[in-house]
N, CA, C and O atoms as CSV, one atom per row, in Angstrom:
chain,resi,resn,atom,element,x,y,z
A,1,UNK,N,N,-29.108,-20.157,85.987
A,1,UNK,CA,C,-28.412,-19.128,85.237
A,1,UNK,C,C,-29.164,-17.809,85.400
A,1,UNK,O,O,-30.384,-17.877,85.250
A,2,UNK,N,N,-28.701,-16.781,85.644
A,2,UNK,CA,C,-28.788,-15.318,85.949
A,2,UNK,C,C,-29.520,-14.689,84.025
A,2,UNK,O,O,-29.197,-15.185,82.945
A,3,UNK,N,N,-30.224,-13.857,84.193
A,3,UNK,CA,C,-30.849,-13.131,83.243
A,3,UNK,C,C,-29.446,-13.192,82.119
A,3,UNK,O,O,-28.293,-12.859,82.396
A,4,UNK,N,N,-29.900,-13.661,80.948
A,4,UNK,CA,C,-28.601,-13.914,79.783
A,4,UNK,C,C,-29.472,-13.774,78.292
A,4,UNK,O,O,-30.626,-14.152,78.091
A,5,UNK,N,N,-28.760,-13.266,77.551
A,5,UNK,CA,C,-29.148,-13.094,76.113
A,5,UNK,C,C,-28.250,-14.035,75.650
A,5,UNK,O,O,-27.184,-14.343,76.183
A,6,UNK,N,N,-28.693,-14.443,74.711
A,6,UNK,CA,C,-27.907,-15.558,73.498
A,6,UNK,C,C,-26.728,-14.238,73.000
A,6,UNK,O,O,-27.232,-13.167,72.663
A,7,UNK,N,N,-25.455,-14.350,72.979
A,7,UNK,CA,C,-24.853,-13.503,71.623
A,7,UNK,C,C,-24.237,-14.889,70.847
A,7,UNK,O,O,-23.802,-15.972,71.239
A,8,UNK,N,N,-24.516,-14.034,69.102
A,8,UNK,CA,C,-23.727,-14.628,67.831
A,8,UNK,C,C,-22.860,-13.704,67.817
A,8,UNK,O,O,-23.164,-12.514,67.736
A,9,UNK,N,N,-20.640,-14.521,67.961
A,9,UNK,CA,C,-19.789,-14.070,67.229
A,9,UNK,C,C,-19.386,-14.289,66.822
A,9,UNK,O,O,-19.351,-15.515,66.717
A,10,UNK,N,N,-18.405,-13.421,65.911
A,10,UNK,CA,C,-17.526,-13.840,64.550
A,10,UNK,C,C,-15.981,-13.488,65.321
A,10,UNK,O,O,-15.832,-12.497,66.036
A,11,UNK,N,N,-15.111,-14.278,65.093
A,11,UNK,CA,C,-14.088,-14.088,65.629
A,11,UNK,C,C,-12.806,-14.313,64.241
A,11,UNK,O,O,-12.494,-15.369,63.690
A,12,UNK,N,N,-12.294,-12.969,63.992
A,12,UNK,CA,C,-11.536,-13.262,62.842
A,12,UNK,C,C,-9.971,-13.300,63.182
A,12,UNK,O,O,-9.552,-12.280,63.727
A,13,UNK,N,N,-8.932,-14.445,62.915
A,13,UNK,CA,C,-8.066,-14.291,63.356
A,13,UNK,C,C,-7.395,-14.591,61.837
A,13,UNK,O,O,-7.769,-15.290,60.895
A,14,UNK,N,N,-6.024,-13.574,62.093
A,14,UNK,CA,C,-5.088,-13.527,60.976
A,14,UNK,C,C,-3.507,-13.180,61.735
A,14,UNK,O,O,-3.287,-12.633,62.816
A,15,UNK,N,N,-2.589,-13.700,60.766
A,15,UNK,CA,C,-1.484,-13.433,61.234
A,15,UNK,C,C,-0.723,-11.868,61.710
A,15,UNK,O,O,-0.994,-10.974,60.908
A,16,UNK,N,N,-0.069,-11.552,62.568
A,16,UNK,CA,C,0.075,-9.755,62.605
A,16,UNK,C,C,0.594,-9.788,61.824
A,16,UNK,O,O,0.924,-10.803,61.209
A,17,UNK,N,N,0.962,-8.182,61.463
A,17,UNK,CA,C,1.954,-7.570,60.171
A,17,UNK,C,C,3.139,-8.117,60.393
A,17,UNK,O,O,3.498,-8.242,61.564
A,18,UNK,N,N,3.711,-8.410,59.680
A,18,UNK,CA,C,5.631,-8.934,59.619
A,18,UNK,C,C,5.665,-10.414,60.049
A,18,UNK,O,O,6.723,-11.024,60.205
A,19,UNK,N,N,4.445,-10.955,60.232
A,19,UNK,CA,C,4.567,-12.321,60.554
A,19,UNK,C,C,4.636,-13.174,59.488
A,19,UNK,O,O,3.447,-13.063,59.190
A,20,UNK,N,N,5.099,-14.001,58.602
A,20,UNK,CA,C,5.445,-15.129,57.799
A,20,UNK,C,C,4.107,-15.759,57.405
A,20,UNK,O,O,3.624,-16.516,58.247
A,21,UNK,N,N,3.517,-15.599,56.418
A,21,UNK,CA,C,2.049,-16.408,56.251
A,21,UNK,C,C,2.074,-17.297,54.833
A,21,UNK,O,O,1.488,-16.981,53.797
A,22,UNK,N,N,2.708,-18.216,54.995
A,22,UNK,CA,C,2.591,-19.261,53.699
A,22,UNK,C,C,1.670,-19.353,52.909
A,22,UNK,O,O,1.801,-19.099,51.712
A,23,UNK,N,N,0.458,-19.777,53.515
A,23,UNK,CA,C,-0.529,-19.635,53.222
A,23,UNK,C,C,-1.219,-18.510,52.448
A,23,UNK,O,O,-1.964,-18.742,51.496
A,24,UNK,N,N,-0.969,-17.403,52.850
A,24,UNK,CA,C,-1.305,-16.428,52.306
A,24,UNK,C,C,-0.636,-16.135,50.938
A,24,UNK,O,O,-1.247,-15.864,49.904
A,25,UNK,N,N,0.914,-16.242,51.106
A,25,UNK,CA,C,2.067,-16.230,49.570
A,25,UNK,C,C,1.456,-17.259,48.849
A,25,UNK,O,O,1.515,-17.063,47.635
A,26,UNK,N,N,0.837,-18.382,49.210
A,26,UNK,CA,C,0.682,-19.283,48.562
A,26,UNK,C,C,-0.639,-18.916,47.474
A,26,UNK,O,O,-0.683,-19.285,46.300
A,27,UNK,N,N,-1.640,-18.133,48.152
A,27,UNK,CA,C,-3.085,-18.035,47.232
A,27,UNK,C,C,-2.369,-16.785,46.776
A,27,UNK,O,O,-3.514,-16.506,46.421
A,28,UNK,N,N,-1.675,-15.830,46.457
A,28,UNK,CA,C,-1.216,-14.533,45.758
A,28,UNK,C,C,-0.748,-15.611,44.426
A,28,UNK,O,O,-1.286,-15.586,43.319
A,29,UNK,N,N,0.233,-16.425,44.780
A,29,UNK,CA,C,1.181,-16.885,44.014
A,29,UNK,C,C,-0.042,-17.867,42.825
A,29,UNK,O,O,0.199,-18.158,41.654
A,30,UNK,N,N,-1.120,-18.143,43.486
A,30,UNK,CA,C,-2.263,-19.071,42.210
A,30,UNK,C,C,-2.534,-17.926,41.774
A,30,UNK,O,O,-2.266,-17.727,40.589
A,31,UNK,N,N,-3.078,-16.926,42.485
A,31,UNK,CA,C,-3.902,-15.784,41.541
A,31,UNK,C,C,-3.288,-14.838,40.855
A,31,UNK,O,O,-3.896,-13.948,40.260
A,32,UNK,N,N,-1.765,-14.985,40.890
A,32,UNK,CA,C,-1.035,-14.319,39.658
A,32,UNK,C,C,-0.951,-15.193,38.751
A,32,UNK,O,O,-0.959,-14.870,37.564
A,33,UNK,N,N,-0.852,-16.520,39.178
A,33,UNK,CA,C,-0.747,-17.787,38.094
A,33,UNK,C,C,-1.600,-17.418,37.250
A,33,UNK,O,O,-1.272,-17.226,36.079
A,34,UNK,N,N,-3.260,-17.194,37.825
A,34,UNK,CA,C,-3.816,-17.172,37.399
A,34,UNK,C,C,-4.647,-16.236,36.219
A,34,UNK,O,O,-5.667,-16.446,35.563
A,35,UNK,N,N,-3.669,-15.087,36.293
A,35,UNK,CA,C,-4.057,-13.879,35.480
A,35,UNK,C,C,-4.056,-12.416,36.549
A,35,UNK,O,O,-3.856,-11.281,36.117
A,36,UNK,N,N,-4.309,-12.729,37.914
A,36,UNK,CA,C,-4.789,-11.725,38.634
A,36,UNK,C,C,-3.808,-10.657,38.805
A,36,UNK,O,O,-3.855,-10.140,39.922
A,37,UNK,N,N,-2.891,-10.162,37.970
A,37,UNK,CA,C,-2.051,-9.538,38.320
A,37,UNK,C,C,-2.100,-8.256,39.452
A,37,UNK,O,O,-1.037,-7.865,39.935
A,38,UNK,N,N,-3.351,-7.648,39.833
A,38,UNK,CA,C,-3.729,-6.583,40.166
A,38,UNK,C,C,-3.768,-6.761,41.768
A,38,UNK,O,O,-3.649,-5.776,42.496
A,39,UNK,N,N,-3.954,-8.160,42.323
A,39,UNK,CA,C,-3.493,-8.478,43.765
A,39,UNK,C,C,-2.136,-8.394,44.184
A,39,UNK,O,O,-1.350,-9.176,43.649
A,40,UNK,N,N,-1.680,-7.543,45.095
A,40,UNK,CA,C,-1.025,-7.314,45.414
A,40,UNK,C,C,-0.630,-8.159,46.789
A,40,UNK,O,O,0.424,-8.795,46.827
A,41,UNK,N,N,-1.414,-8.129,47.756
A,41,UNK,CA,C,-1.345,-8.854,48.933
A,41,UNK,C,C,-2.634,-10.053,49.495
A,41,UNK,O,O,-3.847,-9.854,49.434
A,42,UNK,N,N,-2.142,-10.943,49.879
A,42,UNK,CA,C,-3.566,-11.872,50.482
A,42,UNK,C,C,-2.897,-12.156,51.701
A,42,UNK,O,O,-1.677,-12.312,51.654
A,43,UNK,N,N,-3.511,-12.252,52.814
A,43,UNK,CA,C,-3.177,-12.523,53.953
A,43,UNK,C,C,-4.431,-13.574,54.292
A,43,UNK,O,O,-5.624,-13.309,54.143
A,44,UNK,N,N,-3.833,-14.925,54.823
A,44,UNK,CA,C,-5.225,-15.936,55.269
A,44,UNK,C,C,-5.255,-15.938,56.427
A,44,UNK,O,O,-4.355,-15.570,57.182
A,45,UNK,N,N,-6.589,-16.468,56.781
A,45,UNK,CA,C,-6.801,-16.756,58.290
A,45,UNK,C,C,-7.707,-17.585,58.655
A,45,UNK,O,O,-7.751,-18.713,58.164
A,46,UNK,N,N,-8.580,-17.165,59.574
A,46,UNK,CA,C,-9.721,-18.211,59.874
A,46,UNK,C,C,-11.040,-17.262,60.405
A,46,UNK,O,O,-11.048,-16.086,60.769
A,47,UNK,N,N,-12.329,-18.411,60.283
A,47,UNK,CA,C,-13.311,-17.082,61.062
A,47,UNK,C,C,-13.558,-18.720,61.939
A,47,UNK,O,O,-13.255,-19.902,61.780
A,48,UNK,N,N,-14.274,-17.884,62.880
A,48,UNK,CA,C,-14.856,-18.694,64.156
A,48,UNK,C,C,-16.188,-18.210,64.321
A,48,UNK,O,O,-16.253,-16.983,64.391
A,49,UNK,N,N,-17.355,-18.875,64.409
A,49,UNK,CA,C,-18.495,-18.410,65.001
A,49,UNK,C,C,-18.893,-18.862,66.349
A,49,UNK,O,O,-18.686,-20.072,66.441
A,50,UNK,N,N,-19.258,-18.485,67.153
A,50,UNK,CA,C,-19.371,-18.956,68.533
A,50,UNK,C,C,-20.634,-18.307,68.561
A,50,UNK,O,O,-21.012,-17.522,67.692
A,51,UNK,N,N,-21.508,-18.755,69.915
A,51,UNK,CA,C,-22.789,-18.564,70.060
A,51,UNK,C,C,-22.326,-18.473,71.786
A,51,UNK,O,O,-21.600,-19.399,72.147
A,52,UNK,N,N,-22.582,-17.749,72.530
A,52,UNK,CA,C,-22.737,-17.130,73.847
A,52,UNK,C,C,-23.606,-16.717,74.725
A,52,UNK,O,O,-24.289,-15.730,74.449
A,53,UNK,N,N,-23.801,-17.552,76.274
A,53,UNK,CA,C,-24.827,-17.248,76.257
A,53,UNK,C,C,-23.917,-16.130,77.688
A,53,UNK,O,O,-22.943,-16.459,78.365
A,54,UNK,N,N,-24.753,-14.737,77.732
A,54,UNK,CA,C,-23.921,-13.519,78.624
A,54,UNK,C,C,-25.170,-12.677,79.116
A,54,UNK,O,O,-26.207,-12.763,78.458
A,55,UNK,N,N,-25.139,-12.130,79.875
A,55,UNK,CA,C,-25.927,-10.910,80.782
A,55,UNK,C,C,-25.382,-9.630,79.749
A,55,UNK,O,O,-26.195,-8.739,79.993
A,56,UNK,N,N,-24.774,-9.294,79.102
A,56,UNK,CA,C,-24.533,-8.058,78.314
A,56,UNK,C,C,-23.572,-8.436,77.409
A,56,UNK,O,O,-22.932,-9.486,77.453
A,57,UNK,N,N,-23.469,-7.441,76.471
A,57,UNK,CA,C,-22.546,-7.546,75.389
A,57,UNK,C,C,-21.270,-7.220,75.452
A,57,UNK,O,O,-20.411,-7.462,74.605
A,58,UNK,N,N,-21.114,-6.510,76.747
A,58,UNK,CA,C,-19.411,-6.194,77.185
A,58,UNK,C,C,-19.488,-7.529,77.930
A,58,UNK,O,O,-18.603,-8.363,77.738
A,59,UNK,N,N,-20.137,-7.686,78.470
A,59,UNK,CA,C,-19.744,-9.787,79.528
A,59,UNK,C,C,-19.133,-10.424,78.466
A,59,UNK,O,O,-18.008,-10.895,78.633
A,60,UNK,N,N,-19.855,-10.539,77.092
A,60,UNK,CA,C,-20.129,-11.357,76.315
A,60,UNK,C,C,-18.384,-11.428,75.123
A,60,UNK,O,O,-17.741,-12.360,74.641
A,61,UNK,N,N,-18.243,-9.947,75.096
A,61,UNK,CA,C,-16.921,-10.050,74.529
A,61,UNK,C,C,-15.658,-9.815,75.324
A,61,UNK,O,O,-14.502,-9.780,74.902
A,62,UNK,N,N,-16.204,-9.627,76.830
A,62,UNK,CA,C,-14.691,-10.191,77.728
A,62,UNK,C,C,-14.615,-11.562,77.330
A,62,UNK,O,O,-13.747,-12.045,76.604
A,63,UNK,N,N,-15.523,-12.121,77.822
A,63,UNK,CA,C,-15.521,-13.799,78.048
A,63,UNK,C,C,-14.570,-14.301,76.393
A,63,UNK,O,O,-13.418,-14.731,76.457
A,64,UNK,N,N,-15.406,-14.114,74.874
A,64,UNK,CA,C,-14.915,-13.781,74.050
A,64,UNK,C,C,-13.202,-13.374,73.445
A,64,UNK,O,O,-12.637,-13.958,72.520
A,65,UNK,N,N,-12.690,-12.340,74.187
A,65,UNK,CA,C,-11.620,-11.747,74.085
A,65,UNK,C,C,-10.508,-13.031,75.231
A,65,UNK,O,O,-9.410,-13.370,74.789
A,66,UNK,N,N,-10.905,-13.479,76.360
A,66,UNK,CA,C,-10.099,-13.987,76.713
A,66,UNK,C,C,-9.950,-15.497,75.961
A,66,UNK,O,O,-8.868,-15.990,75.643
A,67,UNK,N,N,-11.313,-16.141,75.741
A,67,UNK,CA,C,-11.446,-17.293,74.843
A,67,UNK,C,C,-9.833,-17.291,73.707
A,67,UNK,O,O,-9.041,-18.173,73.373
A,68,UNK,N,N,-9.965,-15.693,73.394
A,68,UNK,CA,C,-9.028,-16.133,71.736
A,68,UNK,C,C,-7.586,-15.344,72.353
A,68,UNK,O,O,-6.637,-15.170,71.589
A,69,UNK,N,N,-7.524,-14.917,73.716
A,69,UNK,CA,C,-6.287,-14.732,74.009
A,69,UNK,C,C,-5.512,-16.162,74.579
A,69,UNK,O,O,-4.312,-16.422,74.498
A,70,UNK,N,N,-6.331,-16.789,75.031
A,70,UNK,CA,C,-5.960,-18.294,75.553
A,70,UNK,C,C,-5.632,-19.553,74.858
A,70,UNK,O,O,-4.675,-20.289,75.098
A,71,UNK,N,N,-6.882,-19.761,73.641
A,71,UNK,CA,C,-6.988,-20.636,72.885
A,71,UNK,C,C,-7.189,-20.171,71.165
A,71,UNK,O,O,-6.473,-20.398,70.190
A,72,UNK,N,N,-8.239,-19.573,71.280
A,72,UNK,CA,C,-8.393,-19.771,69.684
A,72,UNK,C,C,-7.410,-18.633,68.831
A,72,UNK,O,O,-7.450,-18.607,67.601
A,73,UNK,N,N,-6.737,-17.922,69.428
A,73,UNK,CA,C,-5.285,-17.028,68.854
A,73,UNK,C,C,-4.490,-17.579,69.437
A,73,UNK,O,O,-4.738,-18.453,70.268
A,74,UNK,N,N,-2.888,-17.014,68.989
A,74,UNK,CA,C,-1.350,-17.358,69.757
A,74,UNK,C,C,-1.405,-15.633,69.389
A,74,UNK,O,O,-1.222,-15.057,68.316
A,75,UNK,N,N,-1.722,-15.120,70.696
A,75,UNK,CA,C,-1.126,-13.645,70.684
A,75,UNK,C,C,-0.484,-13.025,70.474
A,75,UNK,O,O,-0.591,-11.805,70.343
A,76,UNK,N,N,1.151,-14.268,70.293
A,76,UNK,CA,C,2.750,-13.855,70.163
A,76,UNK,C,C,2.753,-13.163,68.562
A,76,UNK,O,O,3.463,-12.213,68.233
A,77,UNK,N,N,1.585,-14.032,67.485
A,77,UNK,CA,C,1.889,-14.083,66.228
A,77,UNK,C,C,0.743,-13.646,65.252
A,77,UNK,O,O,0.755,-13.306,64.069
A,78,UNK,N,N,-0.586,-13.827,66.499
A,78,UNK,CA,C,-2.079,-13.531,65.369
A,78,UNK,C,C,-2.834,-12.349,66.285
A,78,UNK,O,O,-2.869,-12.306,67.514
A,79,UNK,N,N,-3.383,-11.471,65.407
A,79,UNK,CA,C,-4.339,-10.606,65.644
A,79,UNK,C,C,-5.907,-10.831,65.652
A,79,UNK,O,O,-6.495,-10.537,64.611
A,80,UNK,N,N,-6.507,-11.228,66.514
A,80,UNK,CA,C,-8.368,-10.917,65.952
A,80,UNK,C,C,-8.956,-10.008,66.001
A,80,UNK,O,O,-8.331,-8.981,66.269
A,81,UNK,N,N,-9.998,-9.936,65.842
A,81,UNK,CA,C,-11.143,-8.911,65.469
A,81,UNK,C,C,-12.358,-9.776,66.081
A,81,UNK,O,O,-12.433,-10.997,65.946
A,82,UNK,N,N,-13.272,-9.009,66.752
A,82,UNK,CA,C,-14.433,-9.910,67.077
A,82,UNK,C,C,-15.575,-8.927,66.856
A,82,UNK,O,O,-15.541,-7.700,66.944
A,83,UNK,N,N,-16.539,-9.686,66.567
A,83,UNK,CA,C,-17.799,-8.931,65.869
A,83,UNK,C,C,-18.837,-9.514,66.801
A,83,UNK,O,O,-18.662,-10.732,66.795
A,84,UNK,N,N,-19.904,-9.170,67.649
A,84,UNK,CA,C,-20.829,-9.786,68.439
A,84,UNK,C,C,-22.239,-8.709,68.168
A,84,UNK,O,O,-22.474,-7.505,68.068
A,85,UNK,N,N,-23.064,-10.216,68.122
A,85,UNK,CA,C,-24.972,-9.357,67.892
A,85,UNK,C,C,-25.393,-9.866,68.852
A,85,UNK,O,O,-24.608,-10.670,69.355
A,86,UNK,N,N,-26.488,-9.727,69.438
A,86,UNK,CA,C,-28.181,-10.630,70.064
A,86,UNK,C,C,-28.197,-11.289,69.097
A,86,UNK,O,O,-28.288,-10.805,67.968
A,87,UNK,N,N,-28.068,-13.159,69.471
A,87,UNK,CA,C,-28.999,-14.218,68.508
A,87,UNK,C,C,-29.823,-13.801,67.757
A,87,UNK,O,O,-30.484,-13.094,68.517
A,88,UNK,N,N,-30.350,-13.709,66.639
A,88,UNK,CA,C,-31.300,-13.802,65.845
A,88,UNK,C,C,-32.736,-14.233,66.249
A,88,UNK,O,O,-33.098,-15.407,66.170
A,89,UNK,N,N,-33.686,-13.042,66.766
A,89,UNK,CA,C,-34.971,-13.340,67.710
A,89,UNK,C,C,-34.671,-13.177,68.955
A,89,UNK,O,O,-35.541,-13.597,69.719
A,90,UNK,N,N,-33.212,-12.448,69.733
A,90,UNK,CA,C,-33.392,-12.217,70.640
A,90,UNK,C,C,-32.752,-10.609,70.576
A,90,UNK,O,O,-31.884,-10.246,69.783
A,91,UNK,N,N,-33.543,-9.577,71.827
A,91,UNK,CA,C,-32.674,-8.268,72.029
A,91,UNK,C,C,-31.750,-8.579,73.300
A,91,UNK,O,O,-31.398,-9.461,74.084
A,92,UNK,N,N,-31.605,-7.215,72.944
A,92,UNK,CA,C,-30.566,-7.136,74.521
A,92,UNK,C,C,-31.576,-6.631,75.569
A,92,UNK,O,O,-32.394,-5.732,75.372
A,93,UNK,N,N,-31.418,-7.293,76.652
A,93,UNK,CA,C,-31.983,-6.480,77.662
A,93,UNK,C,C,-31.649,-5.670,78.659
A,93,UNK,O,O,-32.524,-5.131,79.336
């Protein structure tokens, strides 16, 4: 393997705007049950942490970006967000 830094990411995926999220109506609908009147919207999703090992941090969130265009999103219906550091004890070089 070629000169590589560890990256830690967070990969947040949620449904796009206008997409149908049950899940989401569903925790609004406890937390008004519940008194919360002041929530207006909850939208759910998921986080993903992945650990990567890449030559740079743009390598690191192509590789990343195609991961959740392929598999860990459905592009047709969810949006992510990805967040990437150096492992913990390692820099970038």
């Amino acid at each position: 393997m070629t000169d590589s830094t560890t990256w830690r990411a967070e990969v947040i995926v949620v449904p796009k705007e206008g997409v149908n999220d049950p899940e989401g109506e569903a925790i609004l609908g406890g937390l008004k049950s519940l008194g919360y009147d002041g929530v207006q919207r909850v939208t759910a999703g998921r986080l993903l942490r992945l650990t990567v090992h890449a030559s740079d941090e743009s390598t690191a969130r192509r590789a990343i970006s195609q991961m959740c265009d392929q598999l860990l999103a459905n592009p047709v219906i969810e949006a992510y967000q990805i967040e990437i550091v150096p492992e913990h004890g390692q820099e970038e070089r």
